[in-house]
C-alpha positions in Angstrom: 158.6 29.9 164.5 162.5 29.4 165.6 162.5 29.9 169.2 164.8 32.9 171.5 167.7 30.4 173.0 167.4 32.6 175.9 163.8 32.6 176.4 164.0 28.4 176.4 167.2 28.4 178.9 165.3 31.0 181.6 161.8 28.8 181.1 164.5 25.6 181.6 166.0 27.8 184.5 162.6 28.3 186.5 161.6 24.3 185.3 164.1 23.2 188.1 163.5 24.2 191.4 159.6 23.4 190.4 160.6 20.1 189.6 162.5 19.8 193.0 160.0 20.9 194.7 157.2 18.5 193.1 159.1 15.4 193.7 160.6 16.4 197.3 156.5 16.8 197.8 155.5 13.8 196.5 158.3 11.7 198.2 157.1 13.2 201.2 153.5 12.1 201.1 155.3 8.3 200.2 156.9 8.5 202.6 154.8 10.0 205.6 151.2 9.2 204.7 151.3 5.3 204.4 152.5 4.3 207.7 149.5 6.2 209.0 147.1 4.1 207.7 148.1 0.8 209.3 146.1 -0.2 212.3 149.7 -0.6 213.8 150.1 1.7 216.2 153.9 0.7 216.3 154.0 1.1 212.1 153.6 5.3 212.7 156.6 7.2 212.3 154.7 9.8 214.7 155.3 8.7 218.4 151.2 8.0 219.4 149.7 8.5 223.2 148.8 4.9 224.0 146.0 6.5 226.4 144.2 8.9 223.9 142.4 6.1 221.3 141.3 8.2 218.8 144.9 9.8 218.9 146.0 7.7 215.7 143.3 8.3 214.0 143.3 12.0 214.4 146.9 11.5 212.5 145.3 9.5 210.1 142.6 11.8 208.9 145.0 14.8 209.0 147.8 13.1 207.2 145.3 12.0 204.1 143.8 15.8 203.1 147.5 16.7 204.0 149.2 14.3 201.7 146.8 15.6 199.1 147.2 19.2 199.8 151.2 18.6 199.1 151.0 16.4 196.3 148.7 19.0 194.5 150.1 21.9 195.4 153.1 22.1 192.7 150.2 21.9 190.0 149.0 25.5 191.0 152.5 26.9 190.7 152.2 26.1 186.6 151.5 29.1 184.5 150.9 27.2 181.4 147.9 25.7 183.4 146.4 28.7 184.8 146.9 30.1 181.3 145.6 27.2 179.0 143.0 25.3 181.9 141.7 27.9 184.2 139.1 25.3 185.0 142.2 22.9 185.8 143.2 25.3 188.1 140.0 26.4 189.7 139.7 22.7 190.4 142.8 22.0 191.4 142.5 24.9 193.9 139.4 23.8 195.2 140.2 20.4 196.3 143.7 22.0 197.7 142.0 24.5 199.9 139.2 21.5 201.0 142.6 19.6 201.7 144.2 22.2 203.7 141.0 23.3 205.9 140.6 19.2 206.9 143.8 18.5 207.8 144.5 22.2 209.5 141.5 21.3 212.1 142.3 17.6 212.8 145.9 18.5 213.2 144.7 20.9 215.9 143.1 18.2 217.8 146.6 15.8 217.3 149.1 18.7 218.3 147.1 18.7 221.6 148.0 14.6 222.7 151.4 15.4 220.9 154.1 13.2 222.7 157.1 15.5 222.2 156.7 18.4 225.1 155.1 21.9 224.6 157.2 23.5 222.5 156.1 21.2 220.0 153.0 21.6 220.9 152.9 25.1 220.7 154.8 25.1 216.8 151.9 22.7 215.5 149.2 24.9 216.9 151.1 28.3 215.4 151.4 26.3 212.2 147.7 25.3 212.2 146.1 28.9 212.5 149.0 30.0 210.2 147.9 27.7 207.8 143.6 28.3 208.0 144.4 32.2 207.9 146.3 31.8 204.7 143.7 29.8 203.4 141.1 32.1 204.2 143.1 35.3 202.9 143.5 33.3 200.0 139.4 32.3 199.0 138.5 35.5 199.8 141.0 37.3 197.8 140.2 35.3 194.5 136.3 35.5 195.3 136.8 39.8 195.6 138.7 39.3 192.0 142.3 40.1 193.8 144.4 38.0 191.7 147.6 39.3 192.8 146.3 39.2 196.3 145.1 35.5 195.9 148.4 34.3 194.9 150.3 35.7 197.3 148.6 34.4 200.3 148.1 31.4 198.5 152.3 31.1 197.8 152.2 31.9 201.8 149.7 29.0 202.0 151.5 26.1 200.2 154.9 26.9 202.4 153.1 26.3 205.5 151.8 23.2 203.5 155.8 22.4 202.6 156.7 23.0 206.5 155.7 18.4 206.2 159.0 18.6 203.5 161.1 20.6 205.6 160.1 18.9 208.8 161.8 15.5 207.4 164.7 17.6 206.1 165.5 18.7 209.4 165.4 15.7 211.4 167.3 13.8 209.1 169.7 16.6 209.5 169.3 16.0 213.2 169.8 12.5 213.4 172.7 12.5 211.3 174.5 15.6 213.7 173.5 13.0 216.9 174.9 10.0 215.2 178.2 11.5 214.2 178.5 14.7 216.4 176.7 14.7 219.4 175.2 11.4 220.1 174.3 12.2 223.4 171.5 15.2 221.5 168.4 14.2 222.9 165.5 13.2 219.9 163.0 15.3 221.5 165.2 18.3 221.1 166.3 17.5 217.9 162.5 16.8 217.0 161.1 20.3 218.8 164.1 22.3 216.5 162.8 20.5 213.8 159.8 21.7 214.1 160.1 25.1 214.7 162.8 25.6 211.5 160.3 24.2 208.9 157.8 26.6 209.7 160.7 29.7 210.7 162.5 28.8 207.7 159.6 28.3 205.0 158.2 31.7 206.0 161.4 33.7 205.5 161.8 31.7 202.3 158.1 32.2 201.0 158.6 36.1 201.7 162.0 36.1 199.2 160.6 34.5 197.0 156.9 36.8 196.9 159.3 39.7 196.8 161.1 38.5 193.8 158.4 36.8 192.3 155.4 38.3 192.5 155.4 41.9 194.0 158.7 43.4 192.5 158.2 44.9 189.0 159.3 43.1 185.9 161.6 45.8 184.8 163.4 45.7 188.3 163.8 41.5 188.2 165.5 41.6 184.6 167.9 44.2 186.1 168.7 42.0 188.5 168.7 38.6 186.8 171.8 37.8 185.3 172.0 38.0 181.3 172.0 35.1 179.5 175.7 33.5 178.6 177.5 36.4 181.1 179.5 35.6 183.5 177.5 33.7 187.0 177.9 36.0 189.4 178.5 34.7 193.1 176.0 35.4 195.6 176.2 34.7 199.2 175.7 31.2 200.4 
């Protein structure tokens, strides 16, 4: 059967930012989880409270089920593999959501000792319960048989799970604006802002995307979809 040109360039089309966002996910957890597991307290990127001794293995425990949570969280995303291997899925899901719930309540715990002020204090705790309600909304929606429901709290989910991505986006983008801008910037500021624009910024972006995604009808997205070979049409930046 010869295949629609069109149909292969949109499936190629949605491939991409899945792909981006699989490997930005997966160097992530390279990057972030290993240091954690040294019994060097010096080897953690994440400043630890020499006075609090369970403080670095609090980061420890949350940073494992959270690695995992991220690196598995593209796979759900695939709608060959909820088509083909529901089981895959139901799997996959399963040891996600475990994931998430572990690392959510340890990372409770660690926000509390957390060496860079309140307001980072406050963004990690927002993020937690942010992250255990989705979770929940999520199981119960699938177990009532609310499929659309489910992946839509879900999609909410694995953002607040992507807030560890955007976290290293942003203070790279920090330390570059101190080193060549404003190098008097103090870190903890740049590392509070940081914070609170991964989880800001994911949210807005999870609810564009669920709108065009997931609860707008078909008919409305090919309206609005350019045609195939026409013309790009700018959009804002």
């Amino acid at each position: 059967m010869q295949r629609n040109p069109s149909t292969t360039l949109s499936r190629r089309r949605r491939q991409v930012p899945w792909a981006v966002m699989a490997l930005a996910a997966l160097g992530t957890v390279a990057f972030a989880v290993p240091p954690t597991l040294s019994s060097d307290p010096a080897a953690s990127r994440v400043p630890i409270d020499p006075d609090v001794a369970w403080h670095a293995l609090t980061l420890t425990v949350h940073a494992l089920p959270g690695g995992l949570a991220l690196a598995l969280g593209p796979l759900q995303f695939l709608t060959r593999l909820r088509a083909r291997r529901p089981h895959v899925h139901r799997i996959v899901g399963r040891v996600y959501l475990g994931s998430v719930v572990v690392a959510a309540v340890v990372s409770l715990f660690a926000a509390l000792y957390s060496l860079s002020g309140l307001s980072a204090q406050v963004a990690f705790a927002l993020l937690t319960v942010l992250w255990l309600y989705t979770a929940y909304r999520g199981y119960t929606s699938i177990r009532h048989g609310q499929i659309k429901a489910h992946r839509i709290w879900m999609t909410r989910n694995y953002a607040l799970t992507y807030s560890a991505v955007a976290l290293r986006v942003f203070l790279l983008a920090g330390v570059v604006l101190k080193r060549n801008v404003a190098p008097d910037l103090p870190f903890d500021q740049i590392y509070t802002t940081s914070a609170w624009a991964a989880i800001l910024v994911n949210l807005v972006v999870v609810e564009y995307v669920i709108l065009r995604r997931v609860t707008m009808p078909p008919t409305v997205r090919e309206r609005l979809r350019p045609a195939v070979g026409s013309t790009p049409v700018a959009t804002p930046a």
